[in-house]
C-alpha positions as CSV (number, residue, x, y, z in Angstrom):
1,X,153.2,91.1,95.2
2,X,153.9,88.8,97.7
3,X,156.5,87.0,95.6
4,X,158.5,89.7,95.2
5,X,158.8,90.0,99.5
6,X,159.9,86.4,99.4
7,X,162.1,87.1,96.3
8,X,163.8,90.5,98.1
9,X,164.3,88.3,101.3
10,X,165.7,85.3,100.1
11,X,168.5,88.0,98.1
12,X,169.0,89.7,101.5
13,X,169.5,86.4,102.8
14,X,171.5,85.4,100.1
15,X,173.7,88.8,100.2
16,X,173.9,88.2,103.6
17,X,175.6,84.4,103.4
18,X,177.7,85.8,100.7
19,X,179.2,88.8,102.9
20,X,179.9,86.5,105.7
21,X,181.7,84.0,103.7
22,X,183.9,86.5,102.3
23,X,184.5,87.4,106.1
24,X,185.8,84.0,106.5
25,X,188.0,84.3,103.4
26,X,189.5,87.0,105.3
27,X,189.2,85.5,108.7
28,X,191.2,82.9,107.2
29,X,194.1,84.7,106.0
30,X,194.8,87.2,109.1
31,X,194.9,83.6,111.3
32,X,197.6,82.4,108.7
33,X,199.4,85.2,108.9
34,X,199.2,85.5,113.0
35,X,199.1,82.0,113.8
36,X,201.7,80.6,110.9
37,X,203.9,83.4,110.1
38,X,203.8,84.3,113.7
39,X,205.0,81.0,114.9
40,X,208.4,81.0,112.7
41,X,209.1,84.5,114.1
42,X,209.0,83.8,117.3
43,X,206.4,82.2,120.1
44,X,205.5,80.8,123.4
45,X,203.5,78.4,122.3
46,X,205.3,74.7,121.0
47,X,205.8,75.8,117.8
48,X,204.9,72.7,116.2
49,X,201.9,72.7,117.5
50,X,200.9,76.6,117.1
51,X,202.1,75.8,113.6
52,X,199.5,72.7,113.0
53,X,196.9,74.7,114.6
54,X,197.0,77.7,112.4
55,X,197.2,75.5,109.3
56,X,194.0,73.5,110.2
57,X,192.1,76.5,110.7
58,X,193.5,78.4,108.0
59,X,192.3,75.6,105.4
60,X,189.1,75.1,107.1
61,X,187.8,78.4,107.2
62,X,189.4,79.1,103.8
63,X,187.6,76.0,101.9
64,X,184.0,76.3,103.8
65,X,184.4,80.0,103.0
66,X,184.5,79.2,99.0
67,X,182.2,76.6,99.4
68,X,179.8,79.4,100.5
69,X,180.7,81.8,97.9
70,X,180.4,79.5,94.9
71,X,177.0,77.7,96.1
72,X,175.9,81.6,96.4
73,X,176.9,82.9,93.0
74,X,175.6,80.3,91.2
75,X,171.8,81.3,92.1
């Protein structure tokens, strides 16, 4: 009985993880598109640097994202 608590909590958990990496997935692409796309229509901001900025973050919120995902669905 009380394995199955732990085992229902760690998929909550797990469920959990997974939901918020797929937030960053998507967290990922709107700052692309509103950082980077946004920045060769037309901004305040340097461009070039606007541009850099939306690029890092784009990648590193795009490849810890996945990195969530996949260590998730593999369990």
């Amino acid at each position: 009985m009380g394995n199955v608590k732990r085992q229902t909590k760690r998929n909550r958990l797990s469920l959990f993880f997974l939901n918020f990496a797929k937030l960053g997935i998507d967290i990922a692409k709107l700052s692309f598109a509103s950082l980077v796309l946004g920045t060769i229509i037309k901004g305040d901001i340097p461009q070039s640097t606007l541009l850099t900025a939306g690029i890092i973050f784009s990648t590193v919120a795009a490849t810890f994202s996945i990195f969530l995902i996949t260590m998730l669905e593999e369990k």
